[in-house]
ZAVOVO-577579 format. One record per residue (C-alpha): residue in three letters; x, y, z. Coordinates in steps of 0.1 Angstrom, whole numbers, plus 2048, in hexadecimal, padded with zeros to 3 digits. Example, Ala and Ser with C-alpha at 12.3 -4.5 7.8 and 13.67 -1.06 7.14 Angstrom:
<atoms>
ALA87B7D384E SER8897F5847 
</atoms>
This chain:
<atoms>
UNK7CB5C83FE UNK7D25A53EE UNK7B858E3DE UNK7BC56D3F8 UNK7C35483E7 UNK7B1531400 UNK7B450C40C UNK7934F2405 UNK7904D9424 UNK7834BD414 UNK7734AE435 UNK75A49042C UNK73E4A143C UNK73E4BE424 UNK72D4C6402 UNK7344BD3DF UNK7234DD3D2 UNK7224FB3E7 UNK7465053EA UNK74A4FD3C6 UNK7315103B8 UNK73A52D3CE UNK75E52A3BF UNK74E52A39C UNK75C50A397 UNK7504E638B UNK7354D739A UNK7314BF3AC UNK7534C03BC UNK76949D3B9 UNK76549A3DA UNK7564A63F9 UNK75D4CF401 UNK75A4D8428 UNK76C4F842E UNK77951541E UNK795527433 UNK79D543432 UNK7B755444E UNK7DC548459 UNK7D652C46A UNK7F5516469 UNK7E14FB45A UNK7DB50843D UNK7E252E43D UNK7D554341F UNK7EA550402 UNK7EB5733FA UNK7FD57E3D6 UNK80E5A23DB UNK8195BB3C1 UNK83E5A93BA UNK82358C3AC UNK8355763C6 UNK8195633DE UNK8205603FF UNK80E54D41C UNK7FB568430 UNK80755444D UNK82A55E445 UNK82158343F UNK81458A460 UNK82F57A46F UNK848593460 UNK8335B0467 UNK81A5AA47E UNK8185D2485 UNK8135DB463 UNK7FB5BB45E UNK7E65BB47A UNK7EC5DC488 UNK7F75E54A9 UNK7D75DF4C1 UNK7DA5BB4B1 UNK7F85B54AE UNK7FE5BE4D3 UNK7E05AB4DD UNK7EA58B4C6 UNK81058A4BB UNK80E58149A UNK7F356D49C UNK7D1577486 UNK7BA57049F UNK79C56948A UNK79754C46F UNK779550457 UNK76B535444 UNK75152942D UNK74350843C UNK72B4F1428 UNK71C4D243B UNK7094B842A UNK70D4A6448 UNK70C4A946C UNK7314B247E UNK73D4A54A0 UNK7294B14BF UNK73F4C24CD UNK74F4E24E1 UNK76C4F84E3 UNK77D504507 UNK77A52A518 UNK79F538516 UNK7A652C53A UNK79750A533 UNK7AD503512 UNK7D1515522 UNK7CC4FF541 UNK7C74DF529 UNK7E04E350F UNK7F84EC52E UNK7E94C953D UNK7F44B551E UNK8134C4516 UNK8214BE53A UNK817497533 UNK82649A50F UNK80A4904FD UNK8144974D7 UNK8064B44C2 UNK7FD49D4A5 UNK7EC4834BF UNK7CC47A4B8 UNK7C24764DF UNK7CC49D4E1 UNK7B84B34EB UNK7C44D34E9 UNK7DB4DD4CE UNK7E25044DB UNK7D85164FA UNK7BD5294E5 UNK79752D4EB UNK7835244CF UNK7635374CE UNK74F5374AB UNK73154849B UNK71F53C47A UNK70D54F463 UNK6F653D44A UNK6F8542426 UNK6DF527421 UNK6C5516437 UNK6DB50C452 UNK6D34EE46C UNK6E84EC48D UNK6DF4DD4B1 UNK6F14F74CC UNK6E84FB4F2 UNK6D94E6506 UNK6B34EB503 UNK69B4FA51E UNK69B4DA537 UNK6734D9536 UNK6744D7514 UNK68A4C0510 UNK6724AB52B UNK65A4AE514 UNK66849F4EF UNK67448250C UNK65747E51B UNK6444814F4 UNK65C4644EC UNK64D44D501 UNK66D433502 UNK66C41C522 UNK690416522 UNK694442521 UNK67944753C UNK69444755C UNK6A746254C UNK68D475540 UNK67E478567 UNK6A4483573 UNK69D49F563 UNK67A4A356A UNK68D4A4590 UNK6A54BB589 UNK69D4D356D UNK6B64E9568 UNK6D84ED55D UNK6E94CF57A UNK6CB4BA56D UNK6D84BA548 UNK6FD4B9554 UNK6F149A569 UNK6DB48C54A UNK6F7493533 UNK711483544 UNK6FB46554B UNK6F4460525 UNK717467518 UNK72844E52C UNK70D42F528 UNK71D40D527 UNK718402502 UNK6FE3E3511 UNK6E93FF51B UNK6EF419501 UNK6E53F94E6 UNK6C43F24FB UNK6B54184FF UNK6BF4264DB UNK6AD4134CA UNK69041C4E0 UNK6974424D7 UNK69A43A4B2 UNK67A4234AC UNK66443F4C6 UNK67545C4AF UNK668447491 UNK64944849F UNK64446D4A9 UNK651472482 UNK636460478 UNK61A47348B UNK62B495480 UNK62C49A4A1 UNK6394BD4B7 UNK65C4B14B6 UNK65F4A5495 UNK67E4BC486 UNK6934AF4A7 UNK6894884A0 UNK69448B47E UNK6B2498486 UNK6BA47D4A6 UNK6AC461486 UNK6C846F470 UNK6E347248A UNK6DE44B496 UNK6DF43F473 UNK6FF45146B UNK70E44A48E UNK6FF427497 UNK7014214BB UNK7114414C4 UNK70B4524E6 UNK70A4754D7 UNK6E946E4C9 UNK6DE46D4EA UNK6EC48A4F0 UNK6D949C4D3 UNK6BD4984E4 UNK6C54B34FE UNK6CF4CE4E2 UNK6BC4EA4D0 UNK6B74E34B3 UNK6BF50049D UNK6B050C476 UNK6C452D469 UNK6B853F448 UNK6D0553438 UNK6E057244A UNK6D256246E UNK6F6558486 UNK6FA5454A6 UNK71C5504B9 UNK72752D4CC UNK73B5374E8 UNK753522501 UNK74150350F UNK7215034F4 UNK7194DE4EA UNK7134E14C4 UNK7104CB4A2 UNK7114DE480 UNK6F54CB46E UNK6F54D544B UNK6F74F5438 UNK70D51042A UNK71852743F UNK735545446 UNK743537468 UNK75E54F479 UNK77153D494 UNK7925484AC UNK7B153A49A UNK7B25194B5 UNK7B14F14AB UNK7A24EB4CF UNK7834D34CC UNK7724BD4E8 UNK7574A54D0 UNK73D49A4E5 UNK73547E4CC UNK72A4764A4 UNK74747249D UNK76645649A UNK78346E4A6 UNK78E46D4C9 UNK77047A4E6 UNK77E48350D UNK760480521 UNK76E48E540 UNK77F4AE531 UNK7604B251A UNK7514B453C UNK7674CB547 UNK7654E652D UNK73C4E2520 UNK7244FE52F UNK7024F2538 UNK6F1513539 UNK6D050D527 UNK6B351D510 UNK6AC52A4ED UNK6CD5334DA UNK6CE5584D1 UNK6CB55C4A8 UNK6DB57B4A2 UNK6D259047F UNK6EF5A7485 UNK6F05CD490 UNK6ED5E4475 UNK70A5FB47D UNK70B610457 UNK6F060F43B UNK6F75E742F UNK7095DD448 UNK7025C5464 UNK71B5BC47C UNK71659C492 UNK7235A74BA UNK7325884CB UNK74858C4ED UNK75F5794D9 UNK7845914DB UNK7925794B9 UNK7795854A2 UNK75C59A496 UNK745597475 UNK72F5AD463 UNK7195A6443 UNK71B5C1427 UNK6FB5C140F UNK70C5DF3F8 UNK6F45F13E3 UNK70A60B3DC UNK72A6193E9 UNK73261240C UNK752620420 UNK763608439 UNK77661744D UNK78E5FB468 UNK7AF5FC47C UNK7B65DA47C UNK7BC5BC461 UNK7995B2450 UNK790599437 UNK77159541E UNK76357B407 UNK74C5883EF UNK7275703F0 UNK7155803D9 UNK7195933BD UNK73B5A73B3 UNK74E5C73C6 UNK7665DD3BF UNK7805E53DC UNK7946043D9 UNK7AB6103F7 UNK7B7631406 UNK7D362E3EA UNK7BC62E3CA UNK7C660C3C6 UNK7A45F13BA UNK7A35D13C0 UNK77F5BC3B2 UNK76F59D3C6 UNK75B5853B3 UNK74156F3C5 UNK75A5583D7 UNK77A56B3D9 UNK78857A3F7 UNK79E5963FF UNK7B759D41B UNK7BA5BF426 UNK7D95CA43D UNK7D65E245B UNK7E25FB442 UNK7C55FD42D UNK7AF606445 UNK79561B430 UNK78860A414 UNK76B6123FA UNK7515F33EC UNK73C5FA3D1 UNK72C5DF3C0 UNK73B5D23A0 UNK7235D037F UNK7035C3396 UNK6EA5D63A5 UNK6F35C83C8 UNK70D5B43D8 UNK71159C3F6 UNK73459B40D UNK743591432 UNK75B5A5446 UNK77159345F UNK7855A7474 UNK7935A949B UNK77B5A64B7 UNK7795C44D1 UNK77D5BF4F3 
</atoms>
């Protein structure tokens, strides 16, 4: 087991506080802190220092022993390849609406692209591997998201509440049609506006969700939100889109699992997002970087309703484990009170959140997380012992393989 030196994305949509306080260091950052990874993507693989005091990429570790590393049910299952990539993500403000591919979806597309030689590096690419991409967050703070296209009637209702001539024909195509072809219909209609008509009916939205803001009305957490979006993203379709989406409030420990074809937005909050290792991203809008209407089409799932919160399955005293059918990846939560026993055949990693722990292996050998540090731990520590570390109680997150 090896204490993990991690990569800060410094994305401009992220926080100049969270990540550096969790880190312990100055605060407010210089600039802008999105992401903390942790994992082997080749992006920005994780360092690992071993007991030669030499550091090596973990990226490069698993490729020279991906038995030992992963162990053999991963291993055979991925290559070399860690099929998970943990992060801590801080928004303070909204991502790209967007969605990732099914398996199928992304293999046929990056096959698609490579047989027309689009580059890697292009900015009109689409699918950098042949990967799925499915994600689940966990908040660490209040956390604010839109994900999943709202229950149509509802939906017919904040339309209908808004009261803007210009959005009354599209609200009654889904008064006709309510149901999942309606907001595919709707959907597509709204994201592919000629900019003369997208300039006449947001405007509408905006001044009637000014209005409803005003009067506190029912929907006045979603018109804030579609008031924020349009003044960061002036006279971009996605806003419209918004308008179809749950929106989403997360308190601590409470997850959403976002699998292939989910529409969602990451508002703002701090969060523990796990993710399969892919770059494959279709952005729907709110955002400058390239948007493929017609293969967003392709790969976005309009199944609709309420998005399942999860609070995680207690599977041992303290620790909650947060079932996905994602294969890549599986997290638990572990609120240690005392000593706890893990026990896991495959490669895991943990970031301490809260408080301090002490980490000692089948061997005898300890290892101490602070709040912010991380550990990897090989396929051949597969039994390890936590006890919290000078504090009553302490606060971590396990990432390890998905099961199939």
């Amino acid at each position: 087991m090896d204490l993990l030196h991690n990569a800060v994305r410094p994305y401009a949509w992220g926080s100049r506080t969270a990540i550096a306080e969790l880190l312990g260091k100055e605060v407010p950052a210089p600039h802008p802190e999105a992401e903390l990874w942790m994992g082997a993507h080749p992006g920005d693989p994780s360092r690992v220092r071993g007991a030669d005091g030499i550091e090596r990429s973990l990226l490069d570790l698993l490729t020279a022993d991906p038995d030992g590393q992963l162990g053999p049910r991963v291993a055979e299952r991925w290559g070399s390849r860690l099929p998970f990539l943990l992060k801590v993500l801080a928004a303070d403000e909204a991502l790209s609406l967007q969605a990732h591919p099914s398996a199928q979806q992304a293999a046929e597309g990056f096959a698609a692209e490579e047989r027309r030689g689009v580059p890697l590096d292009a900015a009109v690419r689409n699918y950098k591997d042949p990967a799925a991409k499915p994600e689940l967050i966990c908040a660490l703070t209040e956390f604010h998201a839109l994900a999943g296209f709202r229950e149509p009637s509802r939906t017919v209702s904040l339309l209908r509440t808004l009261d803007a001539p210009a959005l009354s024909p599209y609200t009654e195509m889904l008064v006709a049609q309510p149901d999942s072809s309606g907001l595919r219909a709707l959907f597509t209609m709204l994201i592919t506006l000629p900019q003369t008509s997208l300039s006449s009916l947001l405007p509408q939205v905006l001044d009637a969700c000014v209005l409803h803001v005003k009067e506190h009305g029912e929907f006045d957490l979603e018109c804030r939100t579609i008031l924020e979006l349009g003044e960061s993203y002036p006279g971009d379709a996605g806003v419209l889109a918004a308008l179809l989406l749950n929106r989403i409030v997360l308190q601590p420990g409470e997850a959403i699992h976002l699998p292939a074809g989910n529409l969602h937005a990451y508002l703002r909050g701090t969060g523990i997002e796990i993710l399969a290792n892919s770059d494959n991203v279709l952005r729907c809008g709110l955002t400058p970087k390239h948007v493929d209407v017609p293969e967003l089409l392709r790969v976005l799932d309009f199944t609709c309703g309420d998005m399942e919160v999860l609070l995680g399955e207690e599977v041992q005293p303290g620790v909650r484990v947060y079932r996905t059918p994602a294969p890549e990846f599986e997290l638990s939560r572990l609120d240690l009170a005392g000593e706890t026993r893990i026990n896991h055949e495959g490669p895991q990693i943990m970031i301490c959140t809260e408080g301090a722990v002490v980490l000692t292996n089948a061997r005898g050998e300890e290892l101490r997380l602070a709040r912010g540090e991380s550990v990897w731990l090989p396929a051949s520590d597969p039994a390890v012992l936590l006890r919290p570390d000078g504090v009553e109680s302490a606060e971590l997150f396990r990432a390890t393989a998905g099961t199939d």
